[in-house]
N, C-alpha and C positions, 0 to 999 in steps of 0.2 A: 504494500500500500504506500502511495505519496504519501508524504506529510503534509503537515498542516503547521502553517505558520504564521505567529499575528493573528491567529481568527482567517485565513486564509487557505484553502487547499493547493495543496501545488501538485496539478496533476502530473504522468508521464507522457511522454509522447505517444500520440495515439497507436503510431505503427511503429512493434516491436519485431524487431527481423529475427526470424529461425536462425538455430547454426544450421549448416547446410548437412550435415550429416549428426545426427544423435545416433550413441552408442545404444540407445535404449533400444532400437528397431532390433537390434540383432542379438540383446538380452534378456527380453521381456516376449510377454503374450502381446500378440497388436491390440487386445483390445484395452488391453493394459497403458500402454503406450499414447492410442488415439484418447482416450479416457483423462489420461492428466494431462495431455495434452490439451484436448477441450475444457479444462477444468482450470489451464494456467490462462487460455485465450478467456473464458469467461471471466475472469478474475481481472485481467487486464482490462476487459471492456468497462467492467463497474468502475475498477479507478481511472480510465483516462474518457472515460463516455459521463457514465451515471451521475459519480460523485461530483464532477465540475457544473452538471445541470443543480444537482442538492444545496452545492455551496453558494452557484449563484441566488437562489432562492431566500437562503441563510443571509445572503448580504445584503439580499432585497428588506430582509426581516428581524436584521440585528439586534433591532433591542430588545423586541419579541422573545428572539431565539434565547442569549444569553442574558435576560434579566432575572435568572434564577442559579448561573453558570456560576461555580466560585471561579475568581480570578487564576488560579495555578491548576484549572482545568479546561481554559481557554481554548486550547490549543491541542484538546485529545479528542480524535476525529469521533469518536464511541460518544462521550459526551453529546458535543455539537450535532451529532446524528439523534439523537435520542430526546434529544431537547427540541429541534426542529420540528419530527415525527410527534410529539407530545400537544404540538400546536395544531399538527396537521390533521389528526385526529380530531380535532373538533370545527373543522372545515367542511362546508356543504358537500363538495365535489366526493372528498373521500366518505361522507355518509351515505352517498347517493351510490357510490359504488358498495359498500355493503351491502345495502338493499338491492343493487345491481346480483353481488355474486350470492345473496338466496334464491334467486329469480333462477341464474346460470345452474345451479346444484340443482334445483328441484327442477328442472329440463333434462339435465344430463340423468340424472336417475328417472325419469318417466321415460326417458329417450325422444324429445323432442328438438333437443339441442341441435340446432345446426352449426358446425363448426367453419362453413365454405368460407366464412368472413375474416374469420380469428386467425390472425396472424399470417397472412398467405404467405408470404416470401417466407420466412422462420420457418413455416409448414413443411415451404419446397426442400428447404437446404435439409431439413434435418428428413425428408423422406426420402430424399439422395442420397444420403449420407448412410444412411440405414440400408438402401437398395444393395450402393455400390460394397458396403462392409462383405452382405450375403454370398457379394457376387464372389468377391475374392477369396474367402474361405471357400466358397462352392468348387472355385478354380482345384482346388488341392483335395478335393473330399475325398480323391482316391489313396492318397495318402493320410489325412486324418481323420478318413473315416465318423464314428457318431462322438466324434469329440469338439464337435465344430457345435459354436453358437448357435 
């Protein structure tokens, strides 16, 4: 995670470059591999996407946010996050989406839910993603046989 400084987040740059070869491909299980691999890509997107939307929000809402922050917790992003969400919480928008995701739950367990809307690109990558996984272990099934995903 970036730090935070002054009441400030200082994100990383957006685009972290691969090394061009990880030892991990040739020591690990792939799904192991692709697993923290998307696991280090999501974590990168929260601090150099997410949390620079949160903080601007935070400095739209300074005295809001920390008029209950002691002074020597200024600067610890846990706080600042928890202090901000404590506000946001009693915000129209986020009430409305509760009442939104009782609506979503009880669709999705009657089964009426239509998902075509909900996230369509996300949708795509991560049905690609899942496709091409199958395909490549399928690739080798003659040699790993029923121990494939």
């Amino acid at each position: 995670m970036s730090p935070k400084i002054n009441c400030v987040y200082c994100p990383p740059h957006c685009h972290k470059p691969r090394p061009a070869q990880d030892h991990r491909q040739s020591e690990t299980h792939p799904s192991w591999s692709a697993g923290v691999e998307a696991l280090e890509d999501f974590n990168h997107w929260v601090n150099a996407v997410l949390l620079p939307i949160a903080f601007q929000w935070i400095e739209e809402h300074k005295p809001e946010v920390y008029a209950n922050v002691p002074d020597e917790l200024r600067d610890d992003v846990g706080v600042a996050i928890a202090a901000a969400f404590n506000l946001v919480k009693e915000l129209p928008v986020y009430k409305q989406g509760l009442e939104q995701r009782d609506t979503y739950e009880t669709a999705r367990e009657n089964g009426t839910w239509d998902s075509s809307k909900t996230n369509p690109v996300w949708t795509g990558i991560a049905t690609k993603v899942r496709a091409q996984t199958r395909e490549a272990f399928a690739e080798h099934s003659e040699h790993l046989g029923d121990t494939i995903p």
